[in-house]
BALOBA-1460 file (C-alpha; in Angstrom, 3 decimals):
// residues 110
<rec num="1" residu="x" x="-2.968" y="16.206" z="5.299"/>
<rec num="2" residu="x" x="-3.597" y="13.728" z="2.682"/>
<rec num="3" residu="x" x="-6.633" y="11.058" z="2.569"/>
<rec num="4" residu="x" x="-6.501" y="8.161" z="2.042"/>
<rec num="5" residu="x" x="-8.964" y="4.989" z="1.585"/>
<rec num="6" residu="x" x="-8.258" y="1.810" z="2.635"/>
<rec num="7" residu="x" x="-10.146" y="-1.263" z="1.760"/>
<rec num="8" residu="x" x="-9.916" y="-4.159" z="3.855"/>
<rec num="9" residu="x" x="-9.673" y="-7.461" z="2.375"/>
<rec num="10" residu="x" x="-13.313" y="-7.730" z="4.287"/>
<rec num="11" residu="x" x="-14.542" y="-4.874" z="2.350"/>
<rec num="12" residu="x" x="-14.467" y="-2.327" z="4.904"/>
<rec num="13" residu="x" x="-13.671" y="1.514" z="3.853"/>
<rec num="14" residu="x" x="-11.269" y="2.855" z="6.676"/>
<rec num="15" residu="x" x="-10.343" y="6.768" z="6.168"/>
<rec num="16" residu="x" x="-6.655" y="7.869" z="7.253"/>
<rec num="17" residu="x" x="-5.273" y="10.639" z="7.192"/>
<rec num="18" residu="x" x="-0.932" y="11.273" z="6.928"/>
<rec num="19" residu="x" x="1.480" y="14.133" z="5.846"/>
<rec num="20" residu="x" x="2.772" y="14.577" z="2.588"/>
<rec num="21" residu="x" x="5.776" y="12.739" z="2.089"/>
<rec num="22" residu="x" x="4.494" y="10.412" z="4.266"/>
<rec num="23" residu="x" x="5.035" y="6.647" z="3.116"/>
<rec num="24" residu="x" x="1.816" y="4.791" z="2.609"/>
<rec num="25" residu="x" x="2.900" y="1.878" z="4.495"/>
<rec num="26" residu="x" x="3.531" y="3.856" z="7.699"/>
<rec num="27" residu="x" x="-0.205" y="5.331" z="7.680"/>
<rec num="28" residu="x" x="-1.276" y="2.053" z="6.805"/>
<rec num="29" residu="x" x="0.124" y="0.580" z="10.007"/>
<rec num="30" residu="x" x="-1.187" y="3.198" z="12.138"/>
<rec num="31" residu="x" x="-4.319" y="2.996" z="10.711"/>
<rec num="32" residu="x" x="-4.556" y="-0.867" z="11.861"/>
<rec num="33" residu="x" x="-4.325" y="-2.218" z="8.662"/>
<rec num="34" residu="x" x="-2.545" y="-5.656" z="7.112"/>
<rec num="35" residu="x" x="0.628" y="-3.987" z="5.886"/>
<rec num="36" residu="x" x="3.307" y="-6.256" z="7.732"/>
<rec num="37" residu="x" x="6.702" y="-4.559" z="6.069"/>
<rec num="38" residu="x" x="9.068" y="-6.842" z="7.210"/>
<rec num="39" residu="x" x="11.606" y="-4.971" z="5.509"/>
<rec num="40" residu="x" x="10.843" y="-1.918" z="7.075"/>
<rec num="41" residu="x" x="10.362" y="-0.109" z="3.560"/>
<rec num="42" residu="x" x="14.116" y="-1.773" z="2.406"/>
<rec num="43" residu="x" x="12.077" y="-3.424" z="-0.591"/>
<rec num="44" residu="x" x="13.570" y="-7.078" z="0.456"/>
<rec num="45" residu="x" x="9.764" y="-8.564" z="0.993"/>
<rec num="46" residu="x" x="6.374" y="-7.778" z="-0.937"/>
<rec num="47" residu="x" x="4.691" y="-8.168" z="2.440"/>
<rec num="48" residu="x" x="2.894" y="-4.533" z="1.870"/>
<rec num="49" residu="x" x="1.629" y="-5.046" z="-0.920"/>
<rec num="50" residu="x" x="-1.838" y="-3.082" z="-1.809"/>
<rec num="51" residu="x" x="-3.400" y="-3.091" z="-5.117"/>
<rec num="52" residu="x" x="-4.217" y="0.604" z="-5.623"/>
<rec num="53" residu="x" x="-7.887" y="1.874" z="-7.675"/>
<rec num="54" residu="x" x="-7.307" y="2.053" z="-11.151"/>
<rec num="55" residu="x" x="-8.389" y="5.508" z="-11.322"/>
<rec num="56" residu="x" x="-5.299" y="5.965" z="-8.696"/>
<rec num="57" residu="x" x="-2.586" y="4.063" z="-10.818"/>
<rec num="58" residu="x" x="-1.549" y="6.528" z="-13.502"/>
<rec num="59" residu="x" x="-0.964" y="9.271" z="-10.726"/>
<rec num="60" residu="x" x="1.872" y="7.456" z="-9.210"/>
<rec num="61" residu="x" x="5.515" y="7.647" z="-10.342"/>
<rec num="62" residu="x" x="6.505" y="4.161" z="-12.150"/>
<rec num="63" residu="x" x="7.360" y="1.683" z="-10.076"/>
<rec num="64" residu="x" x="11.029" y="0.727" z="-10.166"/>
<rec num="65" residu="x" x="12.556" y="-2.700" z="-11.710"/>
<rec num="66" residu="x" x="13.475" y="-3.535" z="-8.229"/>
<rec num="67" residu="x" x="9.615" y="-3.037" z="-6.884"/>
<rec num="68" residu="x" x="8.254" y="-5.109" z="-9.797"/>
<rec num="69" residu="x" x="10.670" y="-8.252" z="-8.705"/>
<rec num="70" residu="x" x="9.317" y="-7.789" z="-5.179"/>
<rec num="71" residu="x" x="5.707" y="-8.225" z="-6.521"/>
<rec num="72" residu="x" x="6.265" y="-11.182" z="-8.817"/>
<rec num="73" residu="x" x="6.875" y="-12.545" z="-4.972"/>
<rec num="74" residu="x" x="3.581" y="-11.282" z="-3.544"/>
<rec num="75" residu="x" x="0.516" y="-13.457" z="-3.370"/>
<rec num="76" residu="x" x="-2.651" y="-11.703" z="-5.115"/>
<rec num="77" residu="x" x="-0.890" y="-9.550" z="-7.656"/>
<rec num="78" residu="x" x="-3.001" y="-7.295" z="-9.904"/>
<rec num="79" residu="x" x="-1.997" y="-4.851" z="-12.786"/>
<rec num="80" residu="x" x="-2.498" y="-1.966" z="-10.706"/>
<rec num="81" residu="x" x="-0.451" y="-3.726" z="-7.638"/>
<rec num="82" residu="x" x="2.365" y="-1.702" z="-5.704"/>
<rec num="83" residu="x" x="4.415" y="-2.390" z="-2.424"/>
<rec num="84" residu="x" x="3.023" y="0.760" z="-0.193"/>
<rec num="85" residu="x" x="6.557" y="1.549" z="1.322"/>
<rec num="86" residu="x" x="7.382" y="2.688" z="-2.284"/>
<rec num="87" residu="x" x="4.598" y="5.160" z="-2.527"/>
<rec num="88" residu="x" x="5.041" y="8.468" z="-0.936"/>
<rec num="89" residu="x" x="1.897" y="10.378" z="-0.317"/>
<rec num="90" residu="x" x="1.664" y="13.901" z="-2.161"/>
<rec num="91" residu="x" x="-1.211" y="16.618" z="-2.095"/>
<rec num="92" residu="x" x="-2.102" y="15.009" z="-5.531"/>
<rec num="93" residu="x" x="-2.682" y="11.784" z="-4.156"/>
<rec num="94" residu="x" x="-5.575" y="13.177" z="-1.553"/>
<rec num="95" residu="x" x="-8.163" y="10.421" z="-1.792"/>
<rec num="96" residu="x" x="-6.486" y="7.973" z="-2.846"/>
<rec num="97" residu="x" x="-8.158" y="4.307" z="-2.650"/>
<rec num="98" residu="x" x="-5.921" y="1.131" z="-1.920"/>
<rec num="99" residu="x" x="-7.441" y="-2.134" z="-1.491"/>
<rec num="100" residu="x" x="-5.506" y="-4.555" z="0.801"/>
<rec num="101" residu="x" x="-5.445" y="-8.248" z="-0.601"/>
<rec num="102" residu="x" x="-7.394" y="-11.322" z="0.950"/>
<rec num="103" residu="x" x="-4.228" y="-13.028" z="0.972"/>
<rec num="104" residu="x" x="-2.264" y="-10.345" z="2.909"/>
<rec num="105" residu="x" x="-1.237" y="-11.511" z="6.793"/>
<rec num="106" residu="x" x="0.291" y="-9.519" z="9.454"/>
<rec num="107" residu="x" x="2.665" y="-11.716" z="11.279"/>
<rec num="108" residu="x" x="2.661" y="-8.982" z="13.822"/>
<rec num="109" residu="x" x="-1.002" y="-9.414" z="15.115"/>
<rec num="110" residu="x" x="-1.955" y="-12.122" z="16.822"/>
């Protein structure tokens, strides 16, 4: 199982847990947190956007041309910003630390 650490928009640490291979959106949503993914992982919305630790950044693959035009739509962009449904969890990534931006809103929780 992989790790990983969530921080809420509130500043709350939540610890999940998911398989390798596993997209980070999909533990995100289980995990309760802000990740609507309209697109179901298509890449035709930013609306999973997560801003992942600096220290985190260089250990994922490049993100494609076609994830960067997502996130010039997403609200709260940083340099170390990526759409979660494009990030596949790997034994490498165990730990990682993703930070959920103020600005995100689930549509899906009332």
């Amino acid at each position: 199982m992989v790790r990983v650490n969530f921080i809420t928009a509130e500043g709350q640490r939540i610890v999940a847990e998911g398989a390798s291979g596993a997209r980070l959106l999909e533990i995100g949503q289980t995990a309760g947190m802000a990740l609507e993914g309209t697109c179901e992982g298509q890449m035709a919305c930013s609306t999973c956007h997560v801003v992942v630790a600096p220290e985190w950044f260089d250990r994922l693959p490049p993100a494609s041309a076609d994830e960067e035009d997502m996130l010039d739509l997403a609200a709260g962009v940083g340099r170390t910003s990526r759409l979660s449904c494009q990030i596949l969890l790997t034994d490498d990534l165990d730990g990682i630390e993703v930070r959920i931006p103020g600005v995100s809103h689930d549509m899906q929780v009332w």
